[in-house]
VMD Tcl script that draws the C-alpha trace (Angstrom):
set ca {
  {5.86 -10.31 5.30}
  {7.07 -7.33 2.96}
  {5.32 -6.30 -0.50}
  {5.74 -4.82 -3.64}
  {2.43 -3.48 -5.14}
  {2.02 -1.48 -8.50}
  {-1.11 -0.13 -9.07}
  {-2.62 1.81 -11.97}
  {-6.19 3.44 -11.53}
  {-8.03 3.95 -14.84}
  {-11.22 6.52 -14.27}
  {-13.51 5.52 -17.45}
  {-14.81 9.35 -17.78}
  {-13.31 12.69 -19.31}
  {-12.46 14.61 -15.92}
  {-9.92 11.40 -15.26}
  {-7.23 12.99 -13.26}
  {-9.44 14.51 -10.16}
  {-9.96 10.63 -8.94}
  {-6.89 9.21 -9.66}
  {-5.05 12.23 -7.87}
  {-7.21 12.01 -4.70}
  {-6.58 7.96 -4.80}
  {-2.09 9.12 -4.77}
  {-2.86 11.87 -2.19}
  {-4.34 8.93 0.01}
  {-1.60 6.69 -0.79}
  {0.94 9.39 0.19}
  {-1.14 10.07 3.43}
  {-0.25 6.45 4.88}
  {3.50 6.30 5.97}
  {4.51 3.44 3.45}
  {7.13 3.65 0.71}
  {5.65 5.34 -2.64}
  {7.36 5.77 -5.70}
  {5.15 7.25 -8.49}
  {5.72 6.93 -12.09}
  {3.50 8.65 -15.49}
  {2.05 4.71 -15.66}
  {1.68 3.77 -12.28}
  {1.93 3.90 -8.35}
  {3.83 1.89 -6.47}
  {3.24 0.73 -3.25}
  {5.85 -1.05 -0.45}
  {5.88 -2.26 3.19}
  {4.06 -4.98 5.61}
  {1.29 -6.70 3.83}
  {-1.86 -5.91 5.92}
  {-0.46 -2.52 5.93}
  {-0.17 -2.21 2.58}
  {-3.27 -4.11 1.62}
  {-5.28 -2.42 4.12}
  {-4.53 1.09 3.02}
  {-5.02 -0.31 -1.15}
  {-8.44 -1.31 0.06}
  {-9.63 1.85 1.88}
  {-8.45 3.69 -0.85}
  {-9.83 1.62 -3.46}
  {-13.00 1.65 -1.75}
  {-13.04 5.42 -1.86}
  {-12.26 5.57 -5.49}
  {-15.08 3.41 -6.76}
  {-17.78 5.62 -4.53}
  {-16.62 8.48 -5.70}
  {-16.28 7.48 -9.21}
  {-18.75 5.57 -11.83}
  {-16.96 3.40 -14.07}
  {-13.29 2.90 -12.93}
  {-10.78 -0.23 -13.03}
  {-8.06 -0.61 -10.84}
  {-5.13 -2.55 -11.99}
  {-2.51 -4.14 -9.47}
  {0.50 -6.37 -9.25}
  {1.68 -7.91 -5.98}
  {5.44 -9.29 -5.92}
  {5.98 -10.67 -2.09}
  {9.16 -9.12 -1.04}
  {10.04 -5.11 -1.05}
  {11.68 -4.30 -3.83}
  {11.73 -0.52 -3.51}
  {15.81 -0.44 -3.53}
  {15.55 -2.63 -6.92}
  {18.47 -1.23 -9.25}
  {18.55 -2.85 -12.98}
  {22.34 -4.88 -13.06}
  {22.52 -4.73 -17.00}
}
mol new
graphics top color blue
foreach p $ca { graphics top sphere $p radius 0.5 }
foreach p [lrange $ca 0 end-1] q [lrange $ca 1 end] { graphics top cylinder $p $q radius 0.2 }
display resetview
């Protein structure tokens, strides 16, 4: 089963961008579909695959970081060739 995932990492501290560019970098790293916007990452391919990778990388994000939330929206189906019709 395909996925669509968006996910936007909020670091609660003032050096914000050092986690939340480690967490793309290991998104990048894993061979599925990523399309990055200013407001979000998102995330596309086989479900365990996708939720695997969101997990390890989660994972690392919290240890590495104090206070952090992680925002995320799961459509089932890939929608990474979505173009607006209006």
């Amino acid at each position: 089963m395909e996925i669509s995932v968006e996910l936007t990492l909020t670091p609660l501290q003032d050096h914000f961008e050092p986690p939340i560019i480690a967490f793309i970098k290991a998104l990048r790293a894993s061979g599925c579909a990523i399309i990055e916007t200013p407001l979000s990452t998102q995330v596309y391919g086989e479900f365990s695959t996708v939720m695997s990778l969101i997990t390890k990388a989660t994972q690392a994000a919290f240890e590495q970081t104090e206070h952090i939330i992680l925002n995320m929206k799961v459509v089932k189906s890939n929608r990474s060739d979505y173009e607006p019709t209006f």
